[in-house]
C-alpha positions as CSV (number, residue, x, y, z in Angstrom):
1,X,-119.4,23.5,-125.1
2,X,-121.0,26.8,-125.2
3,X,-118.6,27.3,-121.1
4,X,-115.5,26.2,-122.9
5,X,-115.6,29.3,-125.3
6,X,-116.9,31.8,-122.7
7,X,-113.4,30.3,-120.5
8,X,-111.3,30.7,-123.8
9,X,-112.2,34.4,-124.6
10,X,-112.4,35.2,-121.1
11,X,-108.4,34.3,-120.6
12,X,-107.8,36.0,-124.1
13,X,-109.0,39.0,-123.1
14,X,-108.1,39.4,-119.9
15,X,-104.3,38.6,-120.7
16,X,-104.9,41.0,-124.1
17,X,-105.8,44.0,-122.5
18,X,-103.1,43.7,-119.5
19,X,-100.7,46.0,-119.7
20,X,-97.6,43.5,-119.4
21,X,-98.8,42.2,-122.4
22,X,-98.9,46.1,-124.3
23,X,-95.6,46.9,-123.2
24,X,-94.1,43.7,-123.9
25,X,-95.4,43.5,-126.9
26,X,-94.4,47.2,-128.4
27,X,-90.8,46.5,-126.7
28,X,-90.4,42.8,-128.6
29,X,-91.5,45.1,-131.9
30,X,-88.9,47.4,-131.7
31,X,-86.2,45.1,-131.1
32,X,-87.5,43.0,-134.1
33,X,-87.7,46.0,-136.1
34,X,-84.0,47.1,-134.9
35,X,-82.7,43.7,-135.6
36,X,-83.9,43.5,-138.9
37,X,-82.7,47.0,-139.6
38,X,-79.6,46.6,-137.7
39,X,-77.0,47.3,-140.9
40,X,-78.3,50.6,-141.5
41,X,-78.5,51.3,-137.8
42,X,-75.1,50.7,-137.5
43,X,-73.9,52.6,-140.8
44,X,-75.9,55.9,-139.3
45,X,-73.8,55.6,-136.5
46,X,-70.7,54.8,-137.6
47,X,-70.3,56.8,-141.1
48,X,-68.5,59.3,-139.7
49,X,-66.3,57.2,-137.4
50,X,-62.9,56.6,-138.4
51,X,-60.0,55.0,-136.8
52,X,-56.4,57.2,-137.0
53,X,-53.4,55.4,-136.5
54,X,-49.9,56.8,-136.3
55,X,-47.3,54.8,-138.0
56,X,-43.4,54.8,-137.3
57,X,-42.3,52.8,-140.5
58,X,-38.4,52.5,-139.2
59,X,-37.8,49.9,-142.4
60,X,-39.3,52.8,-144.3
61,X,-40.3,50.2,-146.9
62,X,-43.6,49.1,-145.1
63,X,-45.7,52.4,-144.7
64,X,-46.8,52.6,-148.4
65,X,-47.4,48.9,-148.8
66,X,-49.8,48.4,-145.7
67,X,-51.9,51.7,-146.6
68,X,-52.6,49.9,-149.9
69,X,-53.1,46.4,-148.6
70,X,-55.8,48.1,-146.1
71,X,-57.6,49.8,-149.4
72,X,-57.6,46.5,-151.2
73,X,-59.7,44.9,-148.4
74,X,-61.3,48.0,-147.8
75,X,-61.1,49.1,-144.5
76,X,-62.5,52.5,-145.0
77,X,-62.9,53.0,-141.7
78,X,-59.3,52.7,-140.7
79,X,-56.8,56.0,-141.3
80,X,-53.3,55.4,-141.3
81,X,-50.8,58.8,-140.4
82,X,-47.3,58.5,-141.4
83,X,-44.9,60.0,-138.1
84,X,-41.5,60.9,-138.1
85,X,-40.8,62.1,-135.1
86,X,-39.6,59.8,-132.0
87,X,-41.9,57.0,-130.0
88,X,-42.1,59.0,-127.3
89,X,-43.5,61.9,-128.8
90,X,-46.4,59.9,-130.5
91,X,-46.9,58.1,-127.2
92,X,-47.6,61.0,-125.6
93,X,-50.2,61.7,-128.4
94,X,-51.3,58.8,-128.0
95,X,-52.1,59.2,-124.2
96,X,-53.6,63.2,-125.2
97,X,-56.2,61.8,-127.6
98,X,-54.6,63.4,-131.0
99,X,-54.3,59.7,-132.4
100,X,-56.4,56.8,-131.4
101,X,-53.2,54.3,-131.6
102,X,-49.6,54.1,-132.7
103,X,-48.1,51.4,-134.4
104,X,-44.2,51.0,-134.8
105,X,-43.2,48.5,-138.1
106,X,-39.9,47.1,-138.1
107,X,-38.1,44.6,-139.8
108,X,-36.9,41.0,-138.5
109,X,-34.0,38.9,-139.3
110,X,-35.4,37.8,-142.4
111,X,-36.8,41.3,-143.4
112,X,-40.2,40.8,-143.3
113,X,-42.1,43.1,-141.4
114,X,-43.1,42.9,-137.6
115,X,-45.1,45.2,-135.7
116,X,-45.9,46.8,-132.2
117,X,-49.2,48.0,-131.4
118,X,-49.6,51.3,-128.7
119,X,-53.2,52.4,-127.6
120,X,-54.3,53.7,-124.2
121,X,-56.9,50.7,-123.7
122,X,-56.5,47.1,-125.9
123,X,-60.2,46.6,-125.5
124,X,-60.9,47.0,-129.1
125,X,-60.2,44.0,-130.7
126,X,-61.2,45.1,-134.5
127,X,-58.7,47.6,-134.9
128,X,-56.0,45.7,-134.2
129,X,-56.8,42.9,-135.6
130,X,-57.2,44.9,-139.0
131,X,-54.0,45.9,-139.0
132,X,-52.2,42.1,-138.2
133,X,-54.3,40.8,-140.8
134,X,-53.1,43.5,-143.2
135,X,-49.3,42.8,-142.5
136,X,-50.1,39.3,-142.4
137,X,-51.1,39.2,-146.4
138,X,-48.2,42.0,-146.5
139,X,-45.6,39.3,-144.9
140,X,-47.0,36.3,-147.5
141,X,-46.5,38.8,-150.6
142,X,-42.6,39.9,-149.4
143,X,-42.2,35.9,-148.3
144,X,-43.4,34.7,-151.6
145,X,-41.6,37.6,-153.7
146,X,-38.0,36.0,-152.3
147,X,-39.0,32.4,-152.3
148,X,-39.2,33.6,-156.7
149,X,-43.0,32.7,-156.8
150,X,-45.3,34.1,-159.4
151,X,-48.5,35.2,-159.1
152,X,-50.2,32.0,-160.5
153,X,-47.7,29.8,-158.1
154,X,-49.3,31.8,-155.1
155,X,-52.7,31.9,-156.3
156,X,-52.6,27.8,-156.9
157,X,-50.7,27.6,-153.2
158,X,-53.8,29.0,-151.6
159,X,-56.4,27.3,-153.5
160,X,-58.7,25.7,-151.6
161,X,-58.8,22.1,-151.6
162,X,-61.8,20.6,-153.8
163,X,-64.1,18.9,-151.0
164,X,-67.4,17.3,-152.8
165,X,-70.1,16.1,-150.5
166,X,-72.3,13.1,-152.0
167,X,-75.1,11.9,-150.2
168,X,-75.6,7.8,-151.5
169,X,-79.1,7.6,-150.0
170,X,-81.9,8.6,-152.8
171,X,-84.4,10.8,-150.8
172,X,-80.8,12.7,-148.4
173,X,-80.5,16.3,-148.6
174,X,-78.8,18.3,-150.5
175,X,-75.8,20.4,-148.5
176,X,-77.5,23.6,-149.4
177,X,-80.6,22.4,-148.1
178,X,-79.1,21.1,-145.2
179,X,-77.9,24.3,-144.4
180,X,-81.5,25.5,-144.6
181,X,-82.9,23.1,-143.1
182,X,-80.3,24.0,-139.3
183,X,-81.2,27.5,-139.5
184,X,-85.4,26.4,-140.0
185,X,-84.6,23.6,-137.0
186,X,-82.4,25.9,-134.6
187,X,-84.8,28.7,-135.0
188,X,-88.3,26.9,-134.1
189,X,-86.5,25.0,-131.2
190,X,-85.5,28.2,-130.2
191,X,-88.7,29.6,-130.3
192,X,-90.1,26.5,-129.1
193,X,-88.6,26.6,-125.9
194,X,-89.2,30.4,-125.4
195,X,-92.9,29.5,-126.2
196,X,-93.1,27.2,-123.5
197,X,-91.0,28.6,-121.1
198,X,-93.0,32.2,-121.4
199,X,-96.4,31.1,-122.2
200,X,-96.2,28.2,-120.1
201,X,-95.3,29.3,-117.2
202,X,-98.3,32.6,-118.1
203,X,-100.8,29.8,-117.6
204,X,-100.0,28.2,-114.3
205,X,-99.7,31.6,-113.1
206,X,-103.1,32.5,-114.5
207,X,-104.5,29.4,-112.9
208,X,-102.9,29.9,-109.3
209,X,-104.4,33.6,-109.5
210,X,-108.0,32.5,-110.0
211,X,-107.5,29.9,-107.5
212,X,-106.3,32.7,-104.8
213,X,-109.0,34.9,-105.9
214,X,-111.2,32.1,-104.9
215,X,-113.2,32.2,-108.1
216,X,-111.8,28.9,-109.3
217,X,-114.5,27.4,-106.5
218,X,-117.8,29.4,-108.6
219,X,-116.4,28.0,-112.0
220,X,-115.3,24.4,-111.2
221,X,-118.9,23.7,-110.2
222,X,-120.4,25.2,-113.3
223,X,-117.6,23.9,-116.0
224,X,-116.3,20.6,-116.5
225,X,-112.7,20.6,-115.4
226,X,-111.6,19.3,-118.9
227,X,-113.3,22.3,-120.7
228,X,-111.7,24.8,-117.6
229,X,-108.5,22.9,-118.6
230,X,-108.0,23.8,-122.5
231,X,-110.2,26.5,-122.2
232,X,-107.1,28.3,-120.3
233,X,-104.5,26.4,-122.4
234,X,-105.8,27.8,-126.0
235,X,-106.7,30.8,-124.7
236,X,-103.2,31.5,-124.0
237,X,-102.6,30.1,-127.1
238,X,-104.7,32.1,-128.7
239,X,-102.6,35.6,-126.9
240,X,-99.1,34.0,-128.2
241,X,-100.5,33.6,-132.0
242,X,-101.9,37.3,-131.7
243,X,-98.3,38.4,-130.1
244,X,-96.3,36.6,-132.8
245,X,-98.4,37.9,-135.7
246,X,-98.0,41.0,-134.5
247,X,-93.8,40.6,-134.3
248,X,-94.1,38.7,-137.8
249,X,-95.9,41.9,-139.3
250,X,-94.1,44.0,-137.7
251,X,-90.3,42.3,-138.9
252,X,-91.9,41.9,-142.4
253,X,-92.7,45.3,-142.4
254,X,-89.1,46.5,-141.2
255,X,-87.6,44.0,-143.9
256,X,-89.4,45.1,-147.2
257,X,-88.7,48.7,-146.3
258,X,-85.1,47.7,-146.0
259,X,-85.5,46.3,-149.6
260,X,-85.1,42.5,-148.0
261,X,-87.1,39.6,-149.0
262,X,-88.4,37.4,-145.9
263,X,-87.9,34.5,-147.3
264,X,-84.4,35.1,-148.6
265,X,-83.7,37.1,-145.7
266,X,-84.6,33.9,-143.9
267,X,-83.0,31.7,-146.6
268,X,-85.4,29.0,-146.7
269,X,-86.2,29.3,-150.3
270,X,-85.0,26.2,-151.1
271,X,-86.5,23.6,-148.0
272,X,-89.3,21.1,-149.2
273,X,-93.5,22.5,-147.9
274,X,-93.0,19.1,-146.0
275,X,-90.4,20.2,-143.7
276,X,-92.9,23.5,-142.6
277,X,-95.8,21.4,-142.2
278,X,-93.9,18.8,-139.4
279,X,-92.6,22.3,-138.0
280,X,-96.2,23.5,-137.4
281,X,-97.3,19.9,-135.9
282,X,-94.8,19.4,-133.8
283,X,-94.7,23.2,-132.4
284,X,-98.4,22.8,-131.5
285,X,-98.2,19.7,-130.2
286,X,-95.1,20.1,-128.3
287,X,-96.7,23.2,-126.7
288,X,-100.3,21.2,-125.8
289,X,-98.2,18.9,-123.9
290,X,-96.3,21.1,-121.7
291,X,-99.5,23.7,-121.7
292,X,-101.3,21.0,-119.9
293,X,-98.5,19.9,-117.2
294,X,-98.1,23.8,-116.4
295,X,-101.9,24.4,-115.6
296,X,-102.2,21.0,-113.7
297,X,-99.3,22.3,-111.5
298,X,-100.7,25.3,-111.6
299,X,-104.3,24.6,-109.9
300,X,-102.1,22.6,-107.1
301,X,-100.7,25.6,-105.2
302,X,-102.5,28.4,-103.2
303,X,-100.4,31.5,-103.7
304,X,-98.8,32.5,-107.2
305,X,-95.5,33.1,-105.3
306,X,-95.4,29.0,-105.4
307,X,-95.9,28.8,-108.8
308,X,-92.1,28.7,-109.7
309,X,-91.1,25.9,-107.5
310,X,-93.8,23.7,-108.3
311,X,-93.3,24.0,-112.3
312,X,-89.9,24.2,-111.9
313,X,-89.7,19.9,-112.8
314,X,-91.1,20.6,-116.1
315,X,-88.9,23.8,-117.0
316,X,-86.0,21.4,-116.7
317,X,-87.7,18.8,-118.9
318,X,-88.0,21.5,-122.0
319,X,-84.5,22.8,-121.1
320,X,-83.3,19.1,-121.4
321,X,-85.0,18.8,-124.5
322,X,-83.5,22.1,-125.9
323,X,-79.6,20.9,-124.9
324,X,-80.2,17.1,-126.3
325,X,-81.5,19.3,-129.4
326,X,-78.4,21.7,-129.6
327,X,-75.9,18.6,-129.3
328,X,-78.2,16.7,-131.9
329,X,-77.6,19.5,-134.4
330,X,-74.1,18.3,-135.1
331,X,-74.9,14.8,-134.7
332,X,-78.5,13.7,-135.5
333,X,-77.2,10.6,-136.8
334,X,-76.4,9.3,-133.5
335,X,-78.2,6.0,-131.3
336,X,-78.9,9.0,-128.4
337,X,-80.7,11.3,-130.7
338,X,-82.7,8.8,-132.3
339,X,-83.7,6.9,-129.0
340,X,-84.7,9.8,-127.5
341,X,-86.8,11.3,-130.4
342,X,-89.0,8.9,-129.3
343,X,-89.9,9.9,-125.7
344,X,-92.7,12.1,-125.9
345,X,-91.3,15.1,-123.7
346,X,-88.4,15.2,-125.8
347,X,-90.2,14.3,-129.4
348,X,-91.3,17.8,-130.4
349,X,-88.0,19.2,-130.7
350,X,-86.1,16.2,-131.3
351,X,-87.9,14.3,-134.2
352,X,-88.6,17.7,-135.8
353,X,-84.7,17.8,-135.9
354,X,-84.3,14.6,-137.3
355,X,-87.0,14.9,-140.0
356,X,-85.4,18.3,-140.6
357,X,-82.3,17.2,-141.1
358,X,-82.1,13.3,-142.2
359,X,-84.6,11.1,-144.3
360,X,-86.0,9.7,-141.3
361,X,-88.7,6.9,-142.6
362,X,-92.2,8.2,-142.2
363,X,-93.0,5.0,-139.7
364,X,-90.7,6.5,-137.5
365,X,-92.3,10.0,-137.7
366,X,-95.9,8.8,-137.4
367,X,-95.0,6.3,-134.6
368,X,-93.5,9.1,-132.6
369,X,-96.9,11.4,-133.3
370,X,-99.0,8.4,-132.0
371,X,-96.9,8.1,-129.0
372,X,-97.4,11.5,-128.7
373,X,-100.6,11.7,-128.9
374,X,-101.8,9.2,-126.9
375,X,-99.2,11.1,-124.3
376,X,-101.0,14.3,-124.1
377,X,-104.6,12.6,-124.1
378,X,-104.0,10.8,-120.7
379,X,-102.2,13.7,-119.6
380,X,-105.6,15.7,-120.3
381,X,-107.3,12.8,-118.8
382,X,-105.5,12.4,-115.6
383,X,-104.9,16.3,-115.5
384,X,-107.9,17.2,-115.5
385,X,-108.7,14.8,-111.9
386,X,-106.0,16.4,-110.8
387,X,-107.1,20.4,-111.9
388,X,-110.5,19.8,-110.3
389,X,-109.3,18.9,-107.0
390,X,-106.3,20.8,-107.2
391,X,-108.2,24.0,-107.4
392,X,-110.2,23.0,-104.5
393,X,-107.2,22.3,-102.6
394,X,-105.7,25.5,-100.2
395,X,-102.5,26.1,-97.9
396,X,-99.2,25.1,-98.6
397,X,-98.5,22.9,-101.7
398,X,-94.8,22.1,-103.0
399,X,-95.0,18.4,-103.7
400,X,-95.9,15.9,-106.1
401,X,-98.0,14.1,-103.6
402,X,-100.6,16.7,-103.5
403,X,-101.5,15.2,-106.9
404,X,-102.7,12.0,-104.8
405,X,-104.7,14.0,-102.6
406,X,-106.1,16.2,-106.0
407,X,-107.4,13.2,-107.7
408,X,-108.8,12.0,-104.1
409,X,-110.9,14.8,-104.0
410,X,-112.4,14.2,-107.3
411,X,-114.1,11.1,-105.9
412,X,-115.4,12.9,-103.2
């Protein structure tokens, strides 16, 4: 046991100290820090940035109104400039860069306003669309005022429509914890399939470097290939745990100086412990399971150039996984979701979607962790043949038959 560990902290290390890992890790921090500072990022950049528009009101009865509808919903960022002069004169001011836009108002057959909208580039969208909204509640107040509506007419016209939902089954969610519960189950399949992808992928590359280097030969003949096998699996492990506490402090840092609680920030203040507990069981079991495909691949190729091609099979098994989860998200009632929750490469992220979402019985849930289970012990069985004669194995390697002639080597 005593080889396992010295194989463990020997791939912890080594991946620790590289400096991919430094300078992906200080990147990833600031990102996380600018995301969860990203309102007062964007207020330091744009509190001095204002929008000027020049208006032609030809009605002359529009002007006045719009400017106040666009300080009722408080577009403060938006400058409105009354014109009188002719279009062409504020086009041409337009085109020099003294306004940012011109907008003509006018009156239809009705007389309710319409509008033309003059800028050098339509790319922004926000401006624009400001404005039309403006009119738009403009339009519905002069509309209403002629049709002899009062206030309390208009007010009960746009009401929205009561719209109860009642769950009938006793242990069902609640619709605020539902909501919860799809931003909890979106973000660890997210991260789920980032895990898997990046770490992954970190370990059959890891093992397909040893096994160039020829040192795989010295250390399959002095550790058992099951030990080699997990010893690489949770010392990778091990990295992506010391990477995402370091993000995790690093966000929860950035959010309690913005004056942000992490869990309200979050909004998982109201989800049962239950639902975090299946999250962390099926996040480390999900990521044992496809940990131990990627380093089996991993010790049957010769150069790490190969490594892509041979592992690419089981990137399309967690990227099915992720899709079946994104469509199960709006429908985890459904006969597809719940048959496939039950096939183990798909069972980390879709079971922990069901469970998150529906009272799925516990039957269900524990029949799903046995098959599981029992999956990723035979895969640890059967890998590890195939790791130690895989990493004995040299020259080309692309196919899954090489796994015959791993195992073959085993006997030998």
């Amino acid at each position: 046991m005593n080889k396992f560990w010295i194989v463990l902290w020997h791939t912890y290390m080594t991946k620790l100290k590289a400096k991919s890992f430094l300078i992906t890790t200080i990147i990833t921090s600031l990102f996380v820090f600018a995301i969860a500072n990203i309102q007062h990022i964007i207020e330091f950049f744009t509190k001095n940035d204002k929008t000027t528009v020049a208006v032609i009101d030809t009605t002359g009865m529009f002007y006045e109104p719009l400017e106040e509808q666009l300080k009722q919903e408080k577009h403060d960022d938006l400058q409105l400039k009354k014109m009188s002069g002719s279009e062409a004169k504020a086009k041409a001011d337009v085109r020099n860069g003294k306004w940012d836009a011109l907008l003509i108002l006018s009156a239809d057959d009705k007389q309710l306003p319409k509008a033309e909208y003059y800028a050098n580039t339509i790319a922004d969208s926000d401006t624009p669309s400001k404005l039309e909204q403006a009119l738009q509640q403009l339009k519905t107040a002069l509309a209403t005022a002629k049709l002899g509506l009062t206030q309390e007419q208009i007010a009960q016209l746009y009401e929205p429509v009561p719209f109860e939902k009642v769950a009938l089954e006793k242990n069902a969610k609640t619709e605020e914890e539902l909501n919860q519960a799809r931003v909890l189950v979106y973000v660890l399949l997210f991260a789920m399939y980032m895990f898997v992808l990046m770490y992954g992928g970190m370990i059959s590359t890891e093992v397909a470097t040893e096994k160039s280097s020829r040192v795989m030969e010295i250390l399959v003949s002095s550790v058992p290939p099951l030990q080699q096998l997990f010893g690489k699996i949770l010392g990778v492990a091990l990295l992506s745990l010391t990477q995402f506490a370091i993000l995790f402090a690093v966000g929860f840092a950035a959010l309690k100086s913005s004056g942000q609680e992490l869990w309200k920030f979050l909004g998982f203040d109201h989800l049962p412990v239950s639902t975090f507990v299946y999250a962390i069981i099926f996040f480390l079991l999900g990521y044992f399971l496809y940990a131990t495909l990627f380093a089996v691949l991993g010790s049957l190729v010769s150069r790490v150039e190969d490594v892509q091609q041979m592992i690419m099979p089981v990137m399309t098994l967690v990227i099915a996984a992720f899709m079946i989860a994104m469509f199960g998200l709006g429908a985890p009632e459904s006969t597809f979701i719940t048959v496939t929750s039950f096939i183990p490469f798909f069972t980390p992220m879709i079971m922990f979607l069901r469970v998150g979402l529906l009272p799925v019985p516990f039957w269900e849930v524990a029949l799903s962790l046995v098959l599981l289970t029992a999956t990723i012990g035979l895969l640890a069985f059967f890998g590890s043949k195939v790791y130690r004669g895989g990493v004995l194995m040299y020259g080309k390697a692309g196919s899954w038959k090489d796994m015959k002639k791993a195992v073959q080597l085993t006997k030998k």
